[in-house]
N, CA, C and O atoms as a GROMACS GRO file, in nm:
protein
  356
    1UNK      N    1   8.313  10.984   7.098
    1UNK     CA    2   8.365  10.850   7.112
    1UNK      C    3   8.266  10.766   7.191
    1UNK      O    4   8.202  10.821   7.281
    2UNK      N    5   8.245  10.608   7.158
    2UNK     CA    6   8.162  10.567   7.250
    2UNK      C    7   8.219  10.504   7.396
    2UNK      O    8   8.335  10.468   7.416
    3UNK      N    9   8.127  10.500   7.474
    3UNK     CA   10   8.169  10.496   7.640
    3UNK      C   11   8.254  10.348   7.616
    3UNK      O   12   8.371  10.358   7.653
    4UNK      N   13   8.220  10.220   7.565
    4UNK     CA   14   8.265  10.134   7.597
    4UNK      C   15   8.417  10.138   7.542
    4UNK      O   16   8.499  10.091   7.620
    5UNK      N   17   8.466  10.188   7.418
    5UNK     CA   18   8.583  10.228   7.358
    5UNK      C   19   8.650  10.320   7.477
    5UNK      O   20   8.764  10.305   7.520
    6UNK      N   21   8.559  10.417   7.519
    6UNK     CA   22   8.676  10.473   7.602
    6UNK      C   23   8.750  10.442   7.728
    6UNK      O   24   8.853  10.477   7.786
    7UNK      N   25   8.608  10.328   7.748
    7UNK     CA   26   8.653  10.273   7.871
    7UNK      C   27   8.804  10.165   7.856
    7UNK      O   28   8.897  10.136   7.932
    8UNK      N   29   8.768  10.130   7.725
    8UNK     CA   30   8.908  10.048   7.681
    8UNK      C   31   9.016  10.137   7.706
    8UNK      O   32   9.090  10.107   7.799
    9UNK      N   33   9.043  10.261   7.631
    9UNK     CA   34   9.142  10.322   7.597
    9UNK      C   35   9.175  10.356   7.710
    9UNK      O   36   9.292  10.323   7.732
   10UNK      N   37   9.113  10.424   7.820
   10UNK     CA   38   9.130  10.473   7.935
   10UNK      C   39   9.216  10.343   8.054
   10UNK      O   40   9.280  10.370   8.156
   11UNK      N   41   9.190  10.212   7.998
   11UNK     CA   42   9.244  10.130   8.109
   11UNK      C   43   9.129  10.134   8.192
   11UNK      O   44   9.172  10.052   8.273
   12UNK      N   45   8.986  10.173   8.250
   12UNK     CA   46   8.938  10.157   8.372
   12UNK      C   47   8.875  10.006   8.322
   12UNK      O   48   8.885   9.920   8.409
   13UNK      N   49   8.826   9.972   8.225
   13UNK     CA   50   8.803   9.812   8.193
   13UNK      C   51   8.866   9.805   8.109
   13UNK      O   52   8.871   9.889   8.019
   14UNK      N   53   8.979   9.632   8.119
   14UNK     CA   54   9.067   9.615   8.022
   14UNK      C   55   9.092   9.581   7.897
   14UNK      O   56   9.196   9.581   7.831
   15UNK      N   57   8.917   9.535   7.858
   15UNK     CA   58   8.932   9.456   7.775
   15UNK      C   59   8.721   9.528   7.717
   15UNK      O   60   8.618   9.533   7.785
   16UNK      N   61   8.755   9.578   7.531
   16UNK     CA   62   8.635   9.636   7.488
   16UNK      C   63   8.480   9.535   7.549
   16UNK      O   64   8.379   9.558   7.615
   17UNK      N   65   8.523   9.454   7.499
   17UNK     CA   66   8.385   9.322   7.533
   17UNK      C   67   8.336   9.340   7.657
   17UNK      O   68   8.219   9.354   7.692
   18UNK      N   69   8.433   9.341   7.721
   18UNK     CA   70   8.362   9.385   7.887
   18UNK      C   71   8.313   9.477   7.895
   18UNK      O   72   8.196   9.462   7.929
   19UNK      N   73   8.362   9.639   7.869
   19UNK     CA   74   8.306   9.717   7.909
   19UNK      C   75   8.152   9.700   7.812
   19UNK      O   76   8.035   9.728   7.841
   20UNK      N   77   8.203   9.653   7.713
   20UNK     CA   78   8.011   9.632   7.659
   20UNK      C   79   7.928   9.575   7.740
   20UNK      O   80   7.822   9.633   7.762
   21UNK      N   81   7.961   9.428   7.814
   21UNK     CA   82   7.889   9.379   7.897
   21UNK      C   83   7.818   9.451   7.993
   21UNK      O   84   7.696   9.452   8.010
   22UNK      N   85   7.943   9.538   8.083
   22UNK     CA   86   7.960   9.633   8.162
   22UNK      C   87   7.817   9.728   8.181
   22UNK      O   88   7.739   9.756   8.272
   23UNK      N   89   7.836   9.755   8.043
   23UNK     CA   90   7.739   9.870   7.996
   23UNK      C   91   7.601   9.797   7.997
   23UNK      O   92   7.505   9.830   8.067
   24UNK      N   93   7.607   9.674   7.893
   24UNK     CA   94   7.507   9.599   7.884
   24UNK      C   95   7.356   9.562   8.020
   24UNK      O   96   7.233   9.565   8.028
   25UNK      N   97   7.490   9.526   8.110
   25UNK     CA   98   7.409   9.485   8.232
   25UNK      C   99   7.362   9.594   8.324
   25UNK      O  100   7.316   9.548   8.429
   26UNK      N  101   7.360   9.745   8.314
   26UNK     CA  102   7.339   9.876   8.381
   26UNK      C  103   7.466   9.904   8.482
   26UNK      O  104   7.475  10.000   8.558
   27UNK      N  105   7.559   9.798   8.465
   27UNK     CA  106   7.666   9.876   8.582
   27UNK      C  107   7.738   9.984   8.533
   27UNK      O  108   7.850  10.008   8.580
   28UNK      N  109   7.674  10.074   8.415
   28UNK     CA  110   7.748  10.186   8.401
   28UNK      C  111   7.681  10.300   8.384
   28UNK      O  112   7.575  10.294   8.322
   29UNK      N  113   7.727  10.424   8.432
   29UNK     CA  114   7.628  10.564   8.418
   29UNK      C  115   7.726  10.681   8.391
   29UNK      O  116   7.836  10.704   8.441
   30UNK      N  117   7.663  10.741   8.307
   30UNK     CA  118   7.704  10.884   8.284
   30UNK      C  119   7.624  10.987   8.341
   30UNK      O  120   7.508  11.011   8.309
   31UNK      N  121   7.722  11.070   8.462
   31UNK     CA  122   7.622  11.180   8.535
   31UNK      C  123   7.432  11.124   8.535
   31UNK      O  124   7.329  11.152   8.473
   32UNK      N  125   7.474  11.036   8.639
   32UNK     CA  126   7.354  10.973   8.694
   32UNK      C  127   7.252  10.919   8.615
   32UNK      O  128   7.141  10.911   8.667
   33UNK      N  129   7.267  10.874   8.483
   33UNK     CA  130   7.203  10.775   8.432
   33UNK      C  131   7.275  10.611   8.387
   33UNK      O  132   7.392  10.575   8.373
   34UNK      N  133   7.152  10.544   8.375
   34UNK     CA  134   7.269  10.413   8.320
   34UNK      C  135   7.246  10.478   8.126
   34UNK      O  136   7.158  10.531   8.058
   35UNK      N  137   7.407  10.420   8.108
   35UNK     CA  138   7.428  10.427   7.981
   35UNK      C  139   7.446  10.320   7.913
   35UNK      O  140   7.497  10.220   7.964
   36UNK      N  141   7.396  10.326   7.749
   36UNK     CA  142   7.446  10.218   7.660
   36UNK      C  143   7.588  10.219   7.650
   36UNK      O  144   7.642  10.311   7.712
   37UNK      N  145   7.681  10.121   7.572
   37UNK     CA  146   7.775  10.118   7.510
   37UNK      C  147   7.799  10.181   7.407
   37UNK      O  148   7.908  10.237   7.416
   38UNK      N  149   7.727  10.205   7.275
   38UNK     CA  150   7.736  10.323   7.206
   38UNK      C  151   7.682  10.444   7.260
   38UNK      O  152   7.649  10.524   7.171
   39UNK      N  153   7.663  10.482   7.372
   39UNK     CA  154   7.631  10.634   7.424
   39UNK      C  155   7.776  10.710   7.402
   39UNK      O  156   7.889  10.666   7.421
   40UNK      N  157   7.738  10.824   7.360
   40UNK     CA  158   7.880  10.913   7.299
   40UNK      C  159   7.906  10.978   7.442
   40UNK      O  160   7.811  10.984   7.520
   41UNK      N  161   8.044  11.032   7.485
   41UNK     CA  162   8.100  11.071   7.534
   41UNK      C  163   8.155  11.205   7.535
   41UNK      O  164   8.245  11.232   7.457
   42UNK      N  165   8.094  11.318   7.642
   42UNK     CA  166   8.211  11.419   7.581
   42UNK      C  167   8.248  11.453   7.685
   42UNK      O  168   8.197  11.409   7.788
   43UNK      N  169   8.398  11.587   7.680
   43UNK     CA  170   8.495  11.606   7.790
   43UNK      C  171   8.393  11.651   7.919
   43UNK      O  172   8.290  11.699   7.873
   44UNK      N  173   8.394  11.649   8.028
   44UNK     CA  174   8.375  11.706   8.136
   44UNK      C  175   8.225  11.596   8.183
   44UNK      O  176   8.134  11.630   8.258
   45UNK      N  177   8.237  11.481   8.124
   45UNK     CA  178   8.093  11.365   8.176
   45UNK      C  179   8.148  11.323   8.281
   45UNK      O  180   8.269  11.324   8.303
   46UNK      N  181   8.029  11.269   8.379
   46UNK     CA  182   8.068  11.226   8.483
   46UNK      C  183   8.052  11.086   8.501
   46UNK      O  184   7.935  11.049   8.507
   47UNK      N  185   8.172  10.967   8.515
   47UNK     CA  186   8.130  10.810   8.453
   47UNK      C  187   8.123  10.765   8.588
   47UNK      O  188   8.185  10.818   8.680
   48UNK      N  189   8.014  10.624   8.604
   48UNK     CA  190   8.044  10.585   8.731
   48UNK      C  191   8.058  10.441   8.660
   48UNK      O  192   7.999  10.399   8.561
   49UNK      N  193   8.161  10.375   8.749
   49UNK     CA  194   8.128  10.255   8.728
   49UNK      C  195   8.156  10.111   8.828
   49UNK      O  196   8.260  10.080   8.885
   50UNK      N  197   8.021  10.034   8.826
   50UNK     CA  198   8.060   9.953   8.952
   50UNK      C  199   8.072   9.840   8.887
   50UNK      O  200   7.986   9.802   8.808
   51UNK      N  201   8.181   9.774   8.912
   51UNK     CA  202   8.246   9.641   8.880
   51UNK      C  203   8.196   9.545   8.994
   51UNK      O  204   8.119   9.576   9.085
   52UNK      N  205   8.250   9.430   8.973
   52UNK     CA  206   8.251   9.329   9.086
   52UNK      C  207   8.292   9.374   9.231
   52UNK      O  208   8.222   9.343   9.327
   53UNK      N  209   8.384   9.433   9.243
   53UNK     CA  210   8.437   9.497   9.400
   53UNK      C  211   8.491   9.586   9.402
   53UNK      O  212   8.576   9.606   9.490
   54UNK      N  213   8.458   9.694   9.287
   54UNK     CA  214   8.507   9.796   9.347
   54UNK      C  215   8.418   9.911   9.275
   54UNK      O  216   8.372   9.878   9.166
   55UNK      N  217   8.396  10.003   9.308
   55UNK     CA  218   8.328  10.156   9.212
   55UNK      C  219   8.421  10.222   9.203
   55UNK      O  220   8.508  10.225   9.289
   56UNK      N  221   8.424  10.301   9.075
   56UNK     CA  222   8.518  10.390   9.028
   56UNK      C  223   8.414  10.572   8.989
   56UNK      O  224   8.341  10.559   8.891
   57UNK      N  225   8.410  10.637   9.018
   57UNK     CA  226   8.391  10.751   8.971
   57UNK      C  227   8.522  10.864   8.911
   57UNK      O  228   8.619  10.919   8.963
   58UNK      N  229   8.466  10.859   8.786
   58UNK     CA  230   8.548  10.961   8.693
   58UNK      C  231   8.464  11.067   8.611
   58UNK      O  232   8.344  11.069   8.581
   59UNK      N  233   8.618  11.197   8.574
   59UNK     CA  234   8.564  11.321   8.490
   59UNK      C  235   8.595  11.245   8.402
   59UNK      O  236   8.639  11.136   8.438
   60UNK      N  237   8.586  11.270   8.274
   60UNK     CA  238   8.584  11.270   8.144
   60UNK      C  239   8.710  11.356   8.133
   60UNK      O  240   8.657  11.452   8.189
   61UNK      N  241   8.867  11.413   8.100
   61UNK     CA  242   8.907  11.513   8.120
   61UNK      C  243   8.968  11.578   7.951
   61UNK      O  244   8.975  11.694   7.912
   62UNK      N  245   9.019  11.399   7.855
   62UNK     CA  246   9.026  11.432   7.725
   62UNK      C  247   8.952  11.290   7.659
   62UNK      O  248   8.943  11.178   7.709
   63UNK      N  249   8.917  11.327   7.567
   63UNK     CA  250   8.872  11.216   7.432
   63UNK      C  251   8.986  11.180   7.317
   63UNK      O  252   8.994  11.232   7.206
   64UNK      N  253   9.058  11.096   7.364
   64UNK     CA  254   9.153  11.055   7.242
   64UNK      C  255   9.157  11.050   7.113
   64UNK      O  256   9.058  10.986   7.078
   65UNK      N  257   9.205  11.077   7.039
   65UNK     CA  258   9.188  11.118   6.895
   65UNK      C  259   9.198  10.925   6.847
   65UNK      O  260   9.099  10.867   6.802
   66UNK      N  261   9.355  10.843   6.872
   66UNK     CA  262   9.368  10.713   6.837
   66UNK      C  263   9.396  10.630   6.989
   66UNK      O  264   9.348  10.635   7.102
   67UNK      N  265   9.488  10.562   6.928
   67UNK     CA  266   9.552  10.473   7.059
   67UNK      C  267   9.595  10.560   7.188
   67UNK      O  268   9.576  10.681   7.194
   68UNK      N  269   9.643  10.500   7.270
   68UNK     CA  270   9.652  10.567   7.385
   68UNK      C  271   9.745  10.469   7.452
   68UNK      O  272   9.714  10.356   7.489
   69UNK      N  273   9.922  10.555   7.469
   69UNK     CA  274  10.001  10.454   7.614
   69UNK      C  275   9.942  10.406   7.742
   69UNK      O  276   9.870  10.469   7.819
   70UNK      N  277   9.987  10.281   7.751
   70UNK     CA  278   9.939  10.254   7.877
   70UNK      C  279   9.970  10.361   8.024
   70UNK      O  280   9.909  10.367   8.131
   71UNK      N  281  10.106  10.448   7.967
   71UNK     CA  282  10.180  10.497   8.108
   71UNK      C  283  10.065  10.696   8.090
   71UNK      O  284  10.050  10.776   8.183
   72UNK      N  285  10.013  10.712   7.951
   72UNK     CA  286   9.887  10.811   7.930
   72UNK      C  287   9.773  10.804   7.936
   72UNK      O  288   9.694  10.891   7.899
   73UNK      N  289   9.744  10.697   7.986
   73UNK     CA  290   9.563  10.644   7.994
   73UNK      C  291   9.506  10.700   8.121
   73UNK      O  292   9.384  10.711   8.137
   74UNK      N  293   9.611  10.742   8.227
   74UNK     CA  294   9.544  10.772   8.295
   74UNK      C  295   9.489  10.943   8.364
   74UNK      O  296   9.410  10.984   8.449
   75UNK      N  297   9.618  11.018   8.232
   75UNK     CA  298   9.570  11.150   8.155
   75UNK      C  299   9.441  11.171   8.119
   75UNK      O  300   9.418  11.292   8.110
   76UNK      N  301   9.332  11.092   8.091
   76UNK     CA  302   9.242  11.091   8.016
   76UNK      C  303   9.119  11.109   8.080
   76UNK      O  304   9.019  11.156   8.025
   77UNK      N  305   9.126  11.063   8.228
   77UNK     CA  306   9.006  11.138   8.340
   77UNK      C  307   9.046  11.174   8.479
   77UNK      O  308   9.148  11.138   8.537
   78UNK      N  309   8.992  11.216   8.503
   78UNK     CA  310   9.031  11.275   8.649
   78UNK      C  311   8.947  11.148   8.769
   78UNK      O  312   8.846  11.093   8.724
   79UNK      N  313   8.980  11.120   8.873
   79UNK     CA  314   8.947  11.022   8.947
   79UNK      C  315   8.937  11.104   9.034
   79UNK      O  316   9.018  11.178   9.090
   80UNK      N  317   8.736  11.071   9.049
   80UNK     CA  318   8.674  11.136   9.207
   80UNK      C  319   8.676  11.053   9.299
   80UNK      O  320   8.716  11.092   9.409
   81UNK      N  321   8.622  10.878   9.277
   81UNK     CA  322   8.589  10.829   9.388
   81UNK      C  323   8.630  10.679   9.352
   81UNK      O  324   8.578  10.618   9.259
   82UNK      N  325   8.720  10.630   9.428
   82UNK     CA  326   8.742  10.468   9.381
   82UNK      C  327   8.743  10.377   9.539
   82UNK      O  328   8.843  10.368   9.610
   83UNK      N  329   8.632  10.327   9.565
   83UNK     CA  330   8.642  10.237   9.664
   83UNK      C  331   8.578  10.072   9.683
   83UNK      O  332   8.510  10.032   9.589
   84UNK      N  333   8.591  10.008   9.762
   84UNK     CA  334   8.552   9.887   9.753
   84UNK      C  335   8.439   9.916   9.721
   84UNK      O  336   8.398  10.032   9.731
   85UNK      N  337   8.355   9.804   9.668
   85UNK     CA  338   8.170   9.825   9.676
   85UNK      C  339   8.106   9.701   9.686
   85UNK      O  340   8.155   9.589   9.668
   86UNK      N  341   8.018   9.724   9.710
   86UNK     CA  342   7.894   9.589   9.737
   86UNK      C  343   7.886   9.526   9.600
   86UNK      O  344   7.859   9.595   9.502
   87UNK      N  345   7.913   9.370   9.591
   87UNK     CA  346   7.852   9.326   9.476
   87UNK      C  347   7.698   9.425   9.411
   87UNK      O  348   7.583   9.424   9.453
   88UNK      N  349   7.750   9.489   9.318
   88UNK     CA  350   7.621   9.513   9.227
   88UNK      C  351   7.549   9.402   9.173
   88UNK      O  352   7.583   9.309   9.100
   89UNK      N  353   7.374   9.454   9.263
   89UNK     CA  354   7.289   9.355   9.200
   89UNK      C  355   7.213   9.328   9.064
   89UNK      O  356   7.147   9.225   9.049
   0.00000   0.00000   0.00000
């Protein structure tokens, strides 16, 4: 699946376009690289991602087959590290 789709499905960005941006502009990495938006995804990756004010670090834990409930999205990775962060430059 690609990162920016999953980032949709998952709820950690709400909306696909963004997480493309997301991706676009290097605020996103898989196990310590920056990744594209079509970079594929598989179970056990390690995502980081720094938004405007906050970083999120996640496992990868399933890859959704379709849609995904909002109240199951968050089934979908395991959460290592979520704290405020420095505007990313």
């Amino acid at each position: 699946m690609r990162l920016d789709q999953y980032l949709k499905l998952s709820r950690i960005i709400k909306q696909r376009s963004a997480a493309k941006s997301a991706c676009d502009a290097g605020r996103v990495e898989i196990t310590g690289r920056k990744a594209k938006a079509g970079t594929e995804i598989h179970e056990g990756d390690e995502i980081a991602v720094n938004l405007r004010d906050r970083f999120l670090r996640v496992r990868v834990r399933k890859i959704p087959a379709g849609n995904v409930s909002k109240a199951r999205a968050s089934e979908l990775y395991d959460l290592i590290e979520d704290r405020k962060a420095a505007r990313f430059r």
